[in-house]
C-alpha positions in Angstrom: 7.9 120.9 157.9 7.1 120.5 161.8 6.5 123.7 163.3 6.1 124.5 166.8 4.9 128.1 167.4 5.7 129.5 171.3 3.5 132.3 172.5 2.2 132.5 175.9 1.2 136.1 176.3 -2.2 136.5 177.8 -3.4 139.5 175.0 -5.5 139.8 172.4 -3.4 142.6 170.2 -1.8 142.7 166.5 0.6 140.0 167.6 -1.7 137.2 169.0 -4.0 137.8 165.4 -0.4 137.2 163.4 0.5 134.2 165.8 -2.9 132.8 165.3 -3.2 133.4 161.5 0.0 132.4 160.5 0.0 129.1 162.7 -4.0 128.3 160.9 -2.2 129.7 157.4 0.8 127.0 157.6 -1.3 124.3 158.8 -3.4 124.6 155.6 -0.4 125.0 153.7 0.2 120.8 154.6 2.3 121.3 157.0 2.1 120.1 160.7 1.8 122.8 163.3 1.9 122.8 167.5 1.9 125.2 169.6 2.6 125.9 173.2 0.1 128.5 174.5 -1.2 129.8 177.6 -4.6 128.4 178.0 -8.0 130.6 177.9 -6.4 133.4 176.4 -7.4 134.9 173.0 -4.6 132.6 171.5 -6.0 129.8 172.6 -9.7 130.6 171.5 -8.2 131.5 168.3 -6.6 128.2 167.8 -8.7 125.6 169.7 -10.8 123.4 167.0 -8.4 124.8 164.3 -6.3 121.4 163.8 -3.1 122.8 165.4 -1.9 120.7 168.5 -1.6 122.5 171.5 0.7 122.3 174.4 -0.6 124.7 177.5 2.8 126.7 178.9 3.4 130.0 180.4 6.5 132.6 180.5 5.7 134.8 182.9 8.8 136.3 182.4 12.2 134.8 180.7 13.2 132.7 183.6 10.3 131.1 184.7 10.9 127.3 184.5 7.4 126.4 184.0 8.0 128.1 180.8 11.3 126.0 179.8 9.8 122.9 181.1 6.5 123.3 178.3 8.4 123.5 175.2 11.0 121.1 176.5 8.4 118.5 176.7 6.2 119.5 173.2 9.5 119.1 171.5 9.8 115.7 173.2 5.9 114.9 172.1 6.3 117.2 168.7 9.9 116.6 167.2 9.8 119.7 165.3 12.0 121.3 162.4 11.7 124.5 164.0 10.8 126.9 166.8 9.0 129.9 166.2 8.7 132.9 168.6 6.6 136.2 168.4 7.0 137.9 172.2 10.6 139.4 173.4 10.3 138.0 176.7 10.5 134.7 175.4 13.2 135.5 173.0 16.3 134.0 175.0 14.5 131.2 176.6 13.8 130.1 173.2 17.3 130.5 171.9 19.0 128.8 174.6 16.3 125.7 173.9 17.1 125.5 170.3 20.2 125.8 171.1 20.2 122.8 173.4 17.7 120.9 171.5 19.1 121.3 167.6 16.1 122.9 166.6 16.1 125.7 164.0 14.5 128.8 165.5 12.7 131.9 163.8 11.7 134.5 165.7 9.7 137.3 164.8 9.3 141.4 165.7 6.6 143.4 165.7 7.2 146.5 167.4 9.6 148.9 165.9 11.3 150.0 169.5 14.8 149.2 170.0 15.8 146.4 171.5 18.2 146.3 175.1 21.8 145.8 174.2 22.4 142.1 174.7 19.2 141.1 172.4 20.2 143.4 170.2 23.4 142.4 169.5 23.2 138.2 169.9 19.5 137.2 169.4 19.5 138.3 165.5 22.8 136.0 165.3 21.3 133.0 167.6 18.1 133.0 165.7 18.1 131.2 162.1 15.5 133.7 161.2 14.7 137.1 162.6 11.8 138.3 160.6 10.3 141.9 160.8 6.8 143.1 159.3 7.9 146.0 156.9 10.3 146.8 154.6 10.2 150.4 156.7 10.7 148.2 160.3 13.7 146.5 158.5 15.6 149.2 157.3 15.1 150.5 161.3 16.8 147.6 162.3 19.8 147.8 159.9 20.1 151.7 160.5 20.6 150.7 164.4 23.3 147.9 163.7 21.7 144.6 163.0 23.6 142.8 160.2 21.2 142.6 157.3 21.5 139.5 156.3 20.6 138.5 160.0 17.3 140.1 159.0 14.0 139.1 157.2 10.8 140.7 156.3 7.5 139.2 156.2 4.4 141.3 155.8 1.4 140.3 158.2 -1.1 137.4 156.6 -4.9 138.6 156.4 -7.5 135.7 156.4 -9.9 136.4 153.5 -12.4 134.2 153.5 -13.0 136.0 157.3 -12.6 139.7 155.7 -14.4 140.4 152.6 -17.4 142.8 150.7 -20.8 141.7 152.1 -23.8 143.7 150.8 -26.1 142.0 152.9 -24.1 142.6 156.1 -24.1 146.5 154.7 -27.6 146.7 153.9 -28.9 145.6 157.7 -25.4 147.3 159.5 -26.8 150.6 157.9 -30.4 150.3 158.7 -29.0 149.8 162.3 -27.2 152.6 162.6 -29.7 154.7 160.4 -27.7 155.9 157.5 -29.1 156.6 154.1 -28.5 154.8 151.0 -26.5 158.1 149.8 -24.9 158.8 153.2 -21.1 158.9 153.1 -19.5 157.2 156.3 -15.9 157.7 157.1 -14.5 155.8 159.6 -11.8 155.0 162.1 -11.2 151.6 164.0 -8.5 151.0 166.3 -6.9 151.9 169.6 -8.2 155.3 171.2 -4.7 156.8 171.8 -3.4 160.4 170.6 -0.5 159.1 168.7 -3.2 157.5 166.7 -4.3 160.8 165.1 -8.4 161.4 166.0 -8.4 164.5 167.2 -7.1 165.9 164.0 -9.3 164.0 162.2 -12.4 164.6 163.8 -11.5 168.1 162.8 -11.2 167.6 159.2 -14.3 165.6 159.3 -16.0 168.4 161.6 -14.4 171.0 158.8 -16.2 168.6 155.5 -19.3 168.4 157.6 -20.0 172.1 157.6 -19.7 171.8 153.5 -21.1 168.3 152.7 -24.6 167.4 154.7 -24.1 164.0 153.3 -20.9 162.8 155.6 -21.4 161.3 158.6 -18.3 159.6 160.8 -18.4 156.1 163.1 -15.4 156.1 165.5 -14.5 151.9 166.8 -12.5 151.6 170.2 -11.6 152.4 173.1 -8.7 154.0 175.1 -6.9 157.3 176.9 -8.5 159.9 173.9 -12.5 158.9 174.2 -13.2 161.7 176.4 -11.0 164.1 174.5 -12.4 162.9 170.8 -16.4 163.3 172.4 -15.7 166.9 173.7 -14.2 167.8 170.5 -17.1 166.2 168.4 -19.4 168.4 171.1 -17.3 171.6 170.3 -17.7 170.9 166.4 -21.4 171.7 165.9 -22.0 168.0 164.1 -22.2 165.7 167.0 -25.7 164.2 165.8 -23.8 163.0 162.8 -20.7 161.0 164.4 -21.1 157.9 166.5 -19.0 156.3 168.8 -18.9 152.4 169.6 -16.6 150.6 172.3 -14.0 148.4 170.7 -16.2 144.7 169.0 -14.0 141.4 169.0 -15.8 141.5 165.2 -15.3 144.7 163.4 -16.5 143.4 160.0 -20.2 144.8 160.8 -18.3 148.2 161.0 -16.0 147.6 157.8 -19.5 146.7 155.9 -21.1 150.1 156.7 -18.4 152.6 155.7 -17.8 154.0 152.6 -14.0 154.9 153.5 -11.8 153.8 156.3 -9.1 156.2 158.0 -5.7 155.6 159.5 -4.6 159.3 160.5 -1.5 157.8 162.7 0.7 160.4 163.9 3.2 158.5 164.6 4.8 155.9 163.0 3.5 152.2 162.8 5.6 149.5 162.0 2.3 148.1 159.7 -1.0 148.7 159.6 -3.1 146.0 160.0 -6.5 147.8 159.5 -6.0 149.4 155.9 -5.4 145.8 154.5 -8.8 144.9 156.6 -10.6 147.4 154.7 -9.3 147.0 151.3 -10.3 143.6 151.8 -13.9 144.7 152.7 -13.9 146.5 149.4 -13.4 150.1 150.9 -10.7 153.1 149.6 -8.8 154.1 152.4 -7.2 157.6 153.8 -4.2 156.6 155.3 -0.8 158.9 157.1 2.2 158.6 154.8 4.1 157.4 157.6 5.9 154.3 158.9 4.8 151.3 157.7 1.4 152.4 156.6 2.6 153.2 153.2 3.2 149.2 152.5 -0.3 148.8 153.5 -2.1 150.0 149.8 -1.0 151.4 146.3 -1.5 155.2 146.5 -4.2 156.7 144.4 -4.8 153.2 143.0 -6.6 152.0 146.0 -6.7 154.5 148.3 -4.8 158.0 149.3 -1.5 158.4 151.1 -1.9 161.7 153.0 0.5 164.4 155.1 1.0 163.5 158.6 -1.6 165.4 161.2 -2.1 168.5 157.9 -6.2 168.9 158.5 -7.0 170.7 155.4 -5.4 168.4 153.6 -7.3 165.6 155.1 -10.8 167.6 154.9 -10.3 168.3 151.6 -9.6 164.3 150.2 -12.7 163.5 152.3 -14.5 165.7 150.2 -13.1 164.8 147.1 -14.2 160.9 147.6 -17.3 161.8 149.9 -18.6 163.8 146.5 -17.1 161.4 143.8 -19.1 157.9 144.1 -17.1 156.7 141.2 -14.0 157.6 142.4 -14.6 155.9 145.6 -15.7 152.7 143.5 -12.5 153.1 141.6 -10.4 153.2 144.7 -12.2 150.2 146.6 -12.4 148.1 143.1 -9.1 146.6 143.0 -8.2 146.6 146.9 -9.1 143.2 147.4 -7.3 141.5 144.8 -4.4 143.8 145.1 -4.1 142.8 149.5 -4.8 138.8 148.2 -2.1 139.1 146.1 0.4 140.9 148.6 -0.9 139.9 151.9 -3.4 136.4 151.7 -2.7 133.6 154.3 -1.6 131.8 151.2 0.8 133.9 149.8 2.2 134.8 153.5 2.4 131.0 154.1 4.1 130.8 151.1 6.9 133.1 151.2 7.3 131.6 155.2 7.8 128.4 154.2 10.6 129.5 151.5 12.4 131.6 154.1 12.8 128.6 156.1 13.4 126.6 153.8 16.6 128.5 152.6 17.9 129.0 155.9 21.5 127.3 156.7 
């Protein structure tokens, strides 16, 4: 198949890494990608070099012409099979194209929000495929109106040969940050925002600190809650044992030195991106049984699904693993197979290329 993926947003979020994955996975796959992209964006460092052609375009909203003209002339250049879309303002500019054209068009959504009442109601219908990234983000959808066979679902792809177990990257990430061989580090990677749940999980950690000497806690990113999450790591009496990094275009330094990842969400996430990351680095993970999270790993077999924001709940399954080595090797030993076998660029590609493939 010819596939021309459309994304012109200037970000470097969950979305972009899906665009730019999935366009890299499907190329692989044998079949021949484009891709109209705003130029010296994280897209288009993602992609450049890859083997994908690219078409520089921009929506800066879903009338600009400049837009329009971009993908008019790459389907000129490209003759694809089909269009493919990840950003809502480029949603109906894409339709009407197809439309015009005689292009199929799959488009896909990431966030769980709803959307305004004329996409809600036509661009499902206008759209061969309309493809969502959880079983949990589907059943939204349906629950809200949209037809379900106007719907899809299609997990996000994970690149493992980029994400994997690397015991020489541990050994030298450790010695940098000066943990022990028998330290336990727990940590959290992500977007500093309330919703995402730090603040009661620095006080679980703060709580298993007080019992456990051996547990120490790394906190990745940046946002509204860094100021909030240090003066509650102040307030806890074990700030010498958590550390705090700004947000690292490569996280896998991080994912090598802990010994457990979190995802304490309180609210609920269409995915979870960073659980399959980790279980792909060869760590258990503590994750919010919430949203789509619970999609993201097989409780108790790779890691633990725990209550929503309930901090003695979460103190006391840190200090089960941080005092059981084996159980933590138990958890992490079959993670990696378990997200290539659910969640690989190959198997994503895969189950891509049969949804378009069956589509009328």
């Amino acid at each position: 198949m010819k596939l021309l993926f459309v994304g012109t947003h200037y970000g470097g979020g969950g979305t972009e890494s899906h665009f730019i994955t999935l366009s890299k996975a499907m190329l692989a796959e044998g079949h021949e990608v484009a891709a109209v992209i705003r130029f010296d964006t994280p897209i288009h460092h993602g992609l450049k070099d890859s083997g994908v052609t690219l078409y520089e375009g921009v929506f800066r909203n879903a009338f600009d012409p400049r837009g329009f003209i971009a993908v008019w002339h790459a389907i000129n250049k490209f003759e694809p099979d089909w269009i493919i879309g990840s950003f809502s303002k480029e949603y109906w500019p894409l339709a009407v194209i197809a439309r015009l054209r005689g292009v199929k068009l799959a488009l896909f959504k990431h966030m769980d929000y709803p959307l305004r009442f004329f996409t809600h109601h036509f661009i499902p219908r206008l759209a061969h495929r309309f493809i969502v990234i959880s079983e949990f983000m589907r059943g939204n959808f349906i629950a809200r109106g949209v037809d379900a066979t106007r719907i899809q679902m299609l997990h996000n792809p994970l690149d493992l040969d980029y994400f994997g177990a690397d015991p020489e990257l541990r050994r030298t990430t450790r010695a940098q940050l000066g943990y022990a061989d028998d330290d336990v580090v727990v940590g959290f990677i992500g977007a500093m925002h309330p919703d995402k749940g730090q603040l009661p999980l620095c006080d679980a950690l703060n709580q298993a600190m007080a019992i456990n000497p051996k547990i120490k806690a790394i906190w990745v990113g940046d946002g509204l809650v860094v100021n909030d999450l240090k003066a509650r790591i102040r307030q806890g009496g074990h700030a010498e044992r958590h550390t705090w990094h700004t947000w690292a275009k490569d996280v896998r330094p991080y994912y090598a030195a802990l010994d457990i990842l979190a995802a304490p969400t309180l609210v609920t996430e269409t995915f979870g991106r960073v659980s399959i990351e980790a279980q792909a680095s060869g760590l258990p993970v503590l994750c919010s049984n919430l949203g789509g999270l619970p999609e993201t790993l097989q409780p108790d077999v790779t890691g633990k699904l725990l209550p929503v924001g309930d901090v003695a709940v979460w103190r006391d399954t840190i200090l089960e693993l941080a005092g059981d080595a084996e159980l933590r090797k138990q958890l992490s030993s079959q993670g990696r197979d378990w997200v290539a076998k659910k969640f690989s660029t190959t198997e994503i590609a895969r189950q891509f290329a049969a949804l378009l493939e069956d589509a009328h």
